[in-house]
C-alpha positions in Angstrom: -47.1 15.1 48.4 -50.8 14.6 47.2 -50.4 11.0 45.9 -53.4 9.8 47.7 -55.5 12.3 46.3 -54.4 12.0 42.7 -57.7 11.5 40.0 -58.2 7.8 38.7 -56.1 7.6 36.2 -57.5 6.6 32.7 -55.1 4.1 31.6 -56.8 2.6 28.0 -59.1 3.7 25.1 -59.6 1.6 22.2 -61.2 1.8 19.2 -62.2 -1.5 17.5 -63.3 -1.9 13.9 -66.2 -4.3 13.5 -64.8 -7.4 12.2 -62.4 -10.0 12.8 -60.1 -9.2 10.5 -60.5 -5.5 10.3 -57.8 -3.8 11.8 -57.9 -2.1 15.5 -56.5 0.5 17.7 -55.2 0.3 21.0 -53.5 2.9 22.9 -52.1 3.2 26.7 -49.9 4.5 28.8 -47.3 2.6 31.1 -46.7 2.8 34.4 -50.3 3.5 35.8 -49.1 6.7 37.8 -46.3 8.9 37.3 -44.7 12.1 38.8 -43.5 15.2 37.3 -40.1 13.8 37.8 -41.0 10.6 36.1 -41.3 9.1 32.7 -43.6 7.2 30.8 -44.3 5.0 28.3 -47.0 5.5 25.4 -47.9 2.5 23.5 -49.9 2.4 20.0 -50.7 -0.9 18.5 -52.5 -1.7 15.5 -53.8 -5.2 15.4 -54.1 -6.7 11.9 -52.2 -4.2 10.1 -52.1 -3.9 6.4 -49.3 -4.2 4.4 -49.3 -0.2 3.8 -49.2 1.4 7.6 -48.1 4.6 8.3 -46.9 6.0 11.2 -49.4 7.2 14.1 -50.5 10.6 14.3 -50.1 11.5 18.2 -52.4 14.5 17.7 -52.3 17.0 20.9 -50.0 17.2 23.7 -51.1 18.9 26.6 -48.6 19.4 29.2 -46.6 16.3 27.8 -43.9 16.0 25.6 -42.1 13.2 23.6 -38.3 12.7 24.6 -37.8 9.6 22.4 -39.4 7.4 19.5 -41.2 6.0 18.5 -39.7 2.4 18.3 -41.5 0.0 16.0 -41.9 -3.3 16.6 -44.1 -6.3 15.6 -46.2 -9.2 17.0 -46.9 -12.5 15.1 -49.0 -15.4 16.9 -50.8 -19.1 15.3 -52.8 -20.6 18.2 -55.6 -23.1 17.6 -54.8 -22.3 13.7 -56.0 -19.1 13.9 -53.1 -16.8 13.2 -53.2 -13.0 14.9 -50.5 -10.0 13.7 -49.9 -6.3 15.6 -48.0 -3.7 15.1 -46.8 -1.4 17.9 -45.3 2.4 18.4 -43.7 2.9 21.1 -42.8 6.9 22.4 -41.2 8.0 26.1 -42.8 10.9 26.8 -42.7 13.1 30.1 -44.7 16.0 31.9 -44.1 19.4 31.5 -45.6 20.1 34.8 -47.8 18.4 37.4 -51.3 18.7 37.1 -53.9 17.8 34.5 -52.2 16.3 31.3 -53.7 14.4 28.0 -53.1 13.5 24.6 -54.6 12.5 21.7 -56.9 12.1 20.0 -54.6 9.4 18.3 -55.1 8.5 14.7 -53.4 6.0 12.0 -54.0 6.0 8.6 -54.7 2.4 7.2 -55.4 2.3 3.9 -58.1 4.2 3.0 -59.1 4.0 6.6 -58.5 5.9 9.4 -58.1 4.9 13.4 -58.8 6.8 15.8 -58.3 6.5 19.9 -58.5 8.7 22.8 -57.4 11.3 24.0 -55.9 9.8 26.9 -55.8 11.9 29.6 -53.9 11.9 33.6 -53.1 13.7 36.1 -49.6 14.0 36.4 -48.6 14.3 40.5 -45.6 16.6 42.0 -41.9 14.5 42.2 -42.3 11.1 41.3 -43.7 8.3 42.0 -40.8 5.4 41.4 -40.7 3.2 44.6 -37.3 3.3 46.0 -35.8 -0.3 45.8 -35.5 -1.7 48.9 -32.0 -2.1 50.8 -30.8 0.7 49.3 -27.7 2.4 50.4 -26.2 6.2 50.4 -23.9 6.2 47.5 -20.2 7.8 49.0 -20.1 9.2 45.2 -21.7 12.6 44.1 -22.9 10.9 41.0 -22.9 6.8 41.9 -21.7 5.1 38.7 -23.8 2.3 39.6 -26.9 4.0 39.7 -28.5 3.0 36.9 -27.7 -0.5 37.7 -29.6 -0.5 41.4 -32.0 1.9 40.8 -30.7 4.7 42.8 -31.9 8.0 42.0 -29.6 11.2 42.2 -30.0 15.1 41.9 -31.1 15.5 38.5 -28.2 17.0 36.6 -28.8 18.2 32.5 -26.1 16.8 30.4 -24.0 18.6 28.8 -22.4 18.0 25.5 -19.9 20.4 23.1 -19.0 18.9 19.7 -15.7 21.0 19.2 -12.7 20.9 16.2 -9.2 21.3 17.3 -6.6 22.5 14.4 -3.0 22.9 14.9 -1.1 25.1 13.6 -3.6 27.8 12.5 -1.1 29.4 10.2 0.9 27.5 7.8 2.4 28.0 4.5 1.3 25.9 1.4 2.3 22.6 1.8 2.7 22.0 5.6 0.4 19.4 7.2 -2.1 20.9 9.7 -4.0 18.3 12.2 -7.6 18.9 13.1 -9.2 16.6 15.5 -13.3 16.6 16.1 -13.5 15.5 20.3 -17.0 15.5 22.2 -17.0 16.4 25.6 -20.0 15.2 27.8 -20.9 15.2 31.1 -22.6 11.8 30.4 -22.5 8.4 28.8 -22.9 8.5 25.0 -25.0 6.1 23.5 -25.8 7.5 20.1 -23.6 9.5 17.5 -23.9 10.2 13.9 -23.2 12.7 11.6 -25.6 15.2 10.3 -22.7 17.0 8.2 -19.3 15.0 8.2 -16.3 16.9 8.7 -14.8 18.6 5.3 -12.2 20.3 4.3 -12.3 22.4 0.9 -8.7 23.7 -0.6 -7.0 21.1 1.2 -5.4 17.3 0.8 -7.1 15.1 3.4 -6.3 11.6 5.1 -8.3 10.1 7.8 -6.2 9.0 10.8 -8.0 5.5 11.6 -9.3 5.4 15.1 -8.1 2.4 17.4 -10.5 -0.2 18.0 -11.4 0.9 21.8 -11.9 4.5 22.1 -11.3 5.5 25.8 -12.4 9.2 26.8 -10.0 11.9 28.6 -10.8 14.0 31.5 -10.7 17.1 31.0 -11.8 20.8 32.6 -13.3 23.3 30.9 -14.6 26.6 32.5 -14.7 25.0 35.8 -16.7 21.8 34.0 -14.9 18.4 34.2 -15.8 16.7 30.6 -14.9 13.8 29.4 -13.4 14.1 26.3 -13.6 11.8 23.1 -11.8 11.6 19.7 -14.6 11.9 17.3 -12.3 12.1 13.9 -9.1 13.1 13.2 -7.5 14.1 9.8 -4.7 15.1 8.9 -4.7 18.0 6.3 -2.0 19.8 3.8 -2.9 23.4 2.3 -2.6 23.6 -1.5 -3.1 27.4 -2.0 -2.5 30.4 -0.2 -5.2 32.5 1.6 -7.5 32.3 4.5 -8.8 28.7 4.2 -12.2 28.5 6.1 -12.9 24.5 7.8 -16.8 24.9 8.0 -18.7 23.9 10.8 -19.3 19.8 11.1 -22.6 18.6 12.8 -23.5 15.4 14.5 -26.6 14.5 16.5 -25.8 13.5 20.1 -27.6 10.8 22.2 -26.5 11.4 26.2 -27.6 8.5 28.2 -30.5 8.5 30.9 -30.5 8.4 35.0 -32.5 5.6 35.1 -34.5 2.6 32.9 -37.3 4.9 31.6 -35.3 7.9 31.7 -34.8 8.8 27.5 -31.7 10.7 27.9 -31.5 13.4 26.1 -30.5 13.9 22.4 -29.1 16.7 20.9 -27.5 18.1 17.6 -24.5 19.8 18.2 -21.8 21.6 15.7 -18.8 22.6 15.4 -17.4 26.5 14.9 -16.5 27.6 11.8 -12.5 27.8 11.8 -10.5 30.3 9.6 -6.9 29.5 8.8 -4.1 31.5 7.4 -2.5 29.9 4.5 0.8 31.7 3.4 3.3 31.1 0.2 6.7 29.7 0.6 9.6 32.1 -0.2 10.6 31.6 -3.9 11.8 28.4 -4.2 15.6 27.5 -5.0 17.3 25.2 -7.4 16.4 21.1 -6.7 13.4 21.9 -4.6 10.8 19.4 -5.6 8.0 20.7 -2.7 9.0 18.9 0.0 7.9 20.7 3.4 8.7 19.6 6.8 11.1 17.3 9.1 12.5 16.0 5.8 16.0 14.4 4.7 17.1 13.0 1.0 19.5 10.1 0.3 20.6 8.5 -2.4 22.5 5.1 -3.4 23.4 3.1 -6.6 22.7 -0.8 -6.7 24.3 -2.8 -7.7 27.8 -0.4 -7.2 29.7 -2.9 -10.5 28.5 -3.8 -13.5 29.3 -5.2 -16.6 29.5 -2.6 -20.0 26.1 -2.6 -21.4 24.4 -3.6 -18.2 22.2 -1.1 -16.1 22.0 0.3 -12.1 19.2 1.5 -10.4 19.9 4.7 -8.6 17.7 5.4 -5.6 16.7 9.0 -4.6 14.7 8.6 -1.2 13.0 11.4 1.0 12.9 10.6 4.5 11.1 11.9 7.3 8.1 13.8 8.7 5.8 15.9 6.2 4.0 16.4 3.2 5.0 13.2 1.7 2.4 12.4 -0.6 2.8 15.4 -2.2 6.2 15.8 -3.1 7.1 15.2 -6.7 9.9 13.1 -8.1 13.7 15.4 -7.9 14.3 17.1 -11.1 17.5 16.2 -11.0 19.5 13.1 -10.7 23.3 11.7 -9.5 24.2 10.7 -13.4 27.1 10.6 -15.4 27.9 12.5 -19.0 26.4 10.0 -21.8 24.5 8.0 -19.7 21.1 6.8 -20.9 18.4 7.6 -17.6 15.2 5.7 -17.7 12.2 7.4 -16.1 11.7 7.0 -12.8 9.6 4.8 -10.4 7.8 5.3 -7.3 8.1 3.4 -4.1 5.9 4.6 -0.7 5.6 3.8 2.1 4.0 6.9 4.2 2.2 6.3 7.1 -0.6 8.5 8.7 -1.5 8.5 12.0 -2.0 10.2 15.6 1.6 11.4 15.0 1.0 13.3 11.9 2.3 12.3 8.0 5.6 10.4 8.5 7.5 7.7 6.7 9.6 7.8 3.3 9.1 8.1 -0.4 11.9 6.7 -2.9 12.5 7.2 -6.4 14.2 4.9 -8.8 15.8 5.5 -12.0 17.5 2.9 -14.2 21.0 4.2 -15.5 23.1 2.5 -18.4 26.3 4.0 -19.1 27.7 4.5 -21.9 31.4 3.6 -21.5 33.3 1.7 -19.3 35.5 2.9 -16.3 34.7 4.5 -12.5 32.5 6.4 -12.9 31.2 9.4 -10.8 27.2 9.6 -10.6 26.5 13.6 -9.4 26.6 15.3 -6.9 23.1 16.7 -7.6 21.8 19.6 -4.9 18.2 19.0 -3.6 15.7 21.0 -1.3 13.5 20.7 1.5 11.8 23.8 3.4 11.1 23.7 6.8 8.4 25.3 7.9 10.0 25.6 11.7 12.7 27.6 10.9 10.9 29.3 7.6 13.9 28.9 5.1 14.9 26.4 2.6 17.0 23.8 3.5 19.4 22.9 1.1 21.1 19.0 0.7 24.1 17.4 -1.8 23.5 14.0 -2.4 26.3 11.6 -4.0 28.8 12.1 -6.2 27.5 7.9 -6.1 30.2 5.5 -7.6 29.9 2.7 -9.9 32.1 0.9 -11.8 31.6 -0.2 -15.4 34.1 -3.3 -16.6 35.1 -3.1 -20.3 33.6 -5.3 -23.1 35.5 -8.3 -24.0 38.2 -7.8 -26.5 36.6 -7.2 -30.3 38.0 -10.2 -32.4 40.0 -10.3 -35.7 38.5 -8.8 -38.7 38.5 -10.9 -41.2 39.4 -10.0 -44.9 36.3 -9.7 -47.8 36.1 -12.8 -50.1 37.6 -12.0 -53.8 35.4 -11.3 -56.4 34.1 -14.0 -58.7 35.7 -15.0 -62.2 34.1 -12.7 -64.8 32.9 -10.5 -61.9 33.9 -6.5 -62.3 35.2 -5.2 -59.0 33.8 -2.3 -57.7 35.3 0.9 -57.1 34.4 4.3 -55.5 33.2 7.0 -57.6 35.8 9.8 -57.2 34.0 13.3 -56.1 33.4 15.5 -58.6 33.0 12.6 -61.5 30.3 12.9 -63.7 27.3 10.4 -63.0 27.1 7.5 -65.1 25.1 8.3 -68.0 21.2 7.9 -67.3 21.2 7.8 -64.0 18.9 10.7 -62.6 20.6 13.2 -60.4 17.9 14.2 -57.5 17.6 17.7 -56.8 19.2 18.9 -52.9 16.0 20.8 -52.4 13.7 17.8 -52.6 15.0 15.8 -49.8 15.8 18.7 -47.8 11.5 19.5 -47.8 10.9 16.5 -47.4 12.4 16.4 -44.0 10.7 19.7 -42.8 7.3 18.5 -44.0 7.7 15.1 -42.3 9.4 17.1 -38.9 6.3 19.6 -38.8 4.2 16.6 -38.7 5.9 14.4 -36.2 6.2 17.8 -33.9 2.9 18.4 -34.3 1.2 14.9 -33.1 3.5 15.0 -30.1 2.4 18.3 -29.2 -1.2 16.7 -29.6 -0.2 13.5 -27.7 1.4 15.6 -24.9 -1.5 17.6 -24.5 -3.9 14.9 -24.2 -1.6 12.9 -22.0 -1.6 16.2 -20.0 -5.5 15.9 -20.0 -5.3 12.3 -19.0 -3.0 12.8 -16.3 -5.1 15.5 -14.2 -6.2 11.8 -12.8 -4.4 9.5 -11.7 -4.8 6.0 -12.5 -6.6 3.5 -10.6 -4.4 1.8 -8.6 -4.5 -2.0 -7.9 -6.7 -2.8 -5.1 -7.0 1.2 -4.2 -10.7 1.2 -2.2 -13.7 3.4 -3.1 -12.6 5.9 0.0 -9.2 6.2 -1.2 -9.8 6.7 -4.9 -12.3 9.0 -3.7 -9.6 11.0 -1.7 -7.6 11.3 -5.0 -10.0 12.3 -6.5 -10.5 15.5 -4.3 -7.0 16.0 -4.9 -7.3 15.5 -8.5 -10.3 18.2 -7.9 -8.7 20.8 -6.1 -5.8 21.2 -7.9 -7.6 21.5 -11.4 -10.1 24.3 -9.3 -7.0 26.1 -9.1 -5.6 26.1 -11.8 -8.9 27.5 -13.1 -9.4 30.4 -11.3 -6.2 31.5 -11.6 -7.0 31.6 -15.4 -10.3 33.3 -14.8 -12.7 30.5 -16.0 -14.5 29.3 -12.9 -17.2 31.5 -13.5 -20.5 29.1 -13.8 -19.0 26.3 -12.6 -19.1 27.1 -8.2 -22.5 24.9 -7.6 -21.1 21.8 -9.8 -17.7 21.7 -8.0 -19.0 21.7 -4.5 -21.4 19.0 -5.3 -18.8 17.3 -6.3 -16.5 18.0 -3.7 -19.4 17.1 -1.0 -20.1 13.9 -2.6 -16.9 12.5 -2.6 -16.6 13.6 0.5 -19.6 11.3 1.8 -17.7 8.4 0.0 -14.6 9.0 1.9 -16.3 9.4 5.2 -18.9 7.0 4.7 -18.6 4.1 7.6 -16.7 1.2 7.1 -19.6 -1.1 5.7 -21.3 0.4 3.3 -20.0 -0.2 -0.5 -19.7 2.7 -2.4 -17.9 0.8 -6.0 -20.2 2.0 -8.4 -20.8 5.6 -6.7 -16.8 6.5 -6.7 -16.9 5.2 -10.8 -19.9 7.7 -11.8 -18.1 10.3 -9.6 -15.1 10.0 -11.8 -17.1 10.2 -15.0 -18.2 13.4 -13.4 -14.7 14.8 -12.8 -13.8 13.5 -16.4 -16.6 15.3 -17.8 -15.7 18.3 -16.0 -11.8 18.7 -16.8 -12.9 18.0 -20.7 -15.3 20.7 -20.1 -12.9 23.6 -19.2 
């Protein structure tokens, strides 16, 4: 080692402006001495900075290079009522190789001004130079956890770090929920993550699982490698169209922690690969089958099971189990009776989605009034379910479901018309065929009979108007109560997809690729945007957007 025969090391240059309260440059490095195997520490400050300071220009690096910064940070002093302000860079930087080394000259732009310092320059010595501390012991660990702690040094060992996506199944048919799970595996504690490009997932419905509170990695080996392994992001995904649906690549910048106190650590950008998966179409679908795919089961009851004539039941369709819940539409069919007046329905959810996948239970009610009393018999209805195990529909009876009506109370006596009044003609039926009473105009049959058709053609056609626009309306759902900017943007995207769909099936989503995926990637930022930040007035322009874009087509 040739410490003692290391160069003086030039540890500060400054540059000061003439002028108390002109602004000045210092610059220096920290420790003194390093090694090739050491780091160090380069310091800028500007004292009395202006309001409008940029950020310094390091100028060249000769056989140095920055691992980390800078960090900004800012001085404020009053003594003797004079007050004093500085503003300092911080950068870790480290040698390439031992030998001669410098950088600089440094230069910051104040104002109209420039500063300008250096170049610094050292001789950087072979190994390092950090004292050992003293009492130090021989860690019966190959990599001693508590080495940053005492200031043990080990074999230097590069981190490694993989950002991978796991999706399970890779082949599904429309409708089936896929998982897919972002994990990083490092070799070293993570202090830093964020995302460069969130995960998304175009063509499909999308929840994200929540993660727990306390995140605790898995061991794993890969290759020979022992990782640990931590859930990044999971989602939990259902296909809506058939094809080879490609999950693009997600990227997220990585910060592994040091060996030591001045060691940076290393930072990194990693991605994911690109993953291809093969979406195919359900058999043709039978009778009662309402797109319900997976571990799923229907029920049904009647409440309340007796009633009074003229009264009403609720009849209760519920799905049960584990699958596409949220997209399942209401049955087509109900348990009913012949005459019975059937209200539309209402929807009651209660789905859950978490590590386990998309479980939980969906129910439908309908309010029934019958029509006469009696027992009556409500179905049986046949519903289906396909599961994606077995690849064939599954087909269910649910009821018949009884309820009993009780009969109106008894109709009471008729009673008879008064008499006519004195003087008062009665009056009597005009027999068919008789002549009308002389002038009294007789109205054509023709007249009231077009009458009718003119009035029917105009009724049919505002509903067909009112249908259509409700039709329009109803590509989005309405707001619900309390529904959060993250989860009105996820219906959104659903809203999205399934109207993208639709259109190039017809042949009109020519012109319109760049404005959907803007779309599509911005409310994807809303729904993966972290838990603070307050995205109420984004999610309502993005749904003007959408508007705009359905009334477009």
């Amino acid at each position: 080692m040739r410490h003692l025969g290391l160069a003086p090391l030039v540890l500060l240059v400054a540059l000061r402006v003439a002028g108390a309260a002109e602004p000045t440059l210092d610059v220096r490095l920290e420790p003194e001495r390093f090694g090739v195997e050491d780091v160090a520490r380069l310091v800028v400050k500007v004292h009395e900075p202006p309001g409008d300071l940029a950020e310094p220009d390091l100028g060249e690096l000769v056989n140095l290079r920055v691992v980390a910064g800078p960090s900004r940070g800012s001085e404020f002093s009053f003594v003797n009522g004079v007050t004093s302000s500085a503003v300092s860079f911080s950068y870790v930087i480290r040698a390439e190789a031992e030998g001669p080394a410098s950088v600089g000259p440094v230069s910051v732009a104040t104002g109209g001004t420039r500063l300008v310092a250096g170049p610094l320059k050292v001789e950087v010595a072979p190994g390092s130079l950090a004292s050992p501390r003293r009492g130090s012991r021989v860690s019966p660990f190959p990599i001693d956890p508590f080495g940053d702690l005492y200031g043990r040094r080990q074999p230097e060992q590069e981190a490694k770090v993989v950002l991978r996506q796991i999706v399970t199944p890779l082949s599904a048919v429309v409708g089936q929920p896929v998982t897919a799970t972002v994990v990083l595996d490092t070799t070293a504690a993570v202090d830093e993550f964020g995302w460069v490009t969130a995960p998304a997932y175009p063509g499909w419905w999308t929840q994200r699982v929540e993660p727990p509170e306390q995140v605790t990695p898995e061991p794993v080996e890969i290759d020979g490698v022992r990782f640990n392994r931590f859930t990044v992001s999971r989602h939990a995904l259902i296909p809506l169209k058939a094809g080879e649906l490609v999950i693009p690549e997600a990227r997220a910048r990585v910060g592994a922690r040091g060996r030591g106190f001045l060691d940076p650590g290393q930072v990194a950008e990693c991605a994911t690969a690109e993953i291809r998966v093969a979406v195919s179409e359900r058999p043709p679908a039978p009778k009662g089958f309402a797109g319900a795919v997976g571990e799923l089961r229907y029920t049904a009851s009647v409440e309340p099971g007796q009633i009074a004539f003229g009264e009403s039941a609720v009849v209760t369709v519920q799905l049960e189990g584990s699958g596409n819940l949220p997209l399942v539409e209401a049955p087509a069919v109900w348990p009913s009776c012949e005459g019975c007046e059937v209200y539309p329905p209402e929807n009651v959810d209660r789905v859950v989605v978490d590590d386990d996948g998309i479980h939980g239970s969906r129910a439908w009610r309908v309010t029934v009034v019958p029509s006469q009393p009696g027992r009556l018999q409500l179905g049986p209805v046949e519903l289906a379910t396909f599961d994606p195990a077995a690849g064939r529909y599954r087909r269910q009876t649910v009821g018949p479901l009884e309820l009993t009506v009780a009969p109106p109370p008894a109709t009471p006596t008729a009673v008879a018309p008064p008499a006519a009044a004195e003087g008062q003609a009665p009056v009597t039926a005009q027999e068919p065929g008789a002549a009308a009473p002389v002038g009294s105009a007789v109205t054509p049959w023709w007249v009231p009979a077009g009458a009718a058709l003119g009035l029917g053609i105009l009724i049919g056609g505002a509903v067909m108007w009112w249908f259509g626009r409700a039709r329009r309306r109803s590509a989005i759902p309405p707001r619900r109560s309390g529904e959060s900017p993250a989860e009105r943007a996820r219906t959104l995207s659903v809203a999205l997809e399934r109207w993208w769909i639709d259109v190039g099936e017809q042949g009109r989503a020519d012109g319109l690729e760049a404005e959907v995926e803007a779309l599509r990637r911005e409310l994807e930022a809303v729904r993966f945007a972290p838990g603070r930040a307050d995205h109420s007035e984004t999610i309502i322009g993005l749904e003007e957007r959408l508007r705009r874009l359905l009334r477009g087509s």
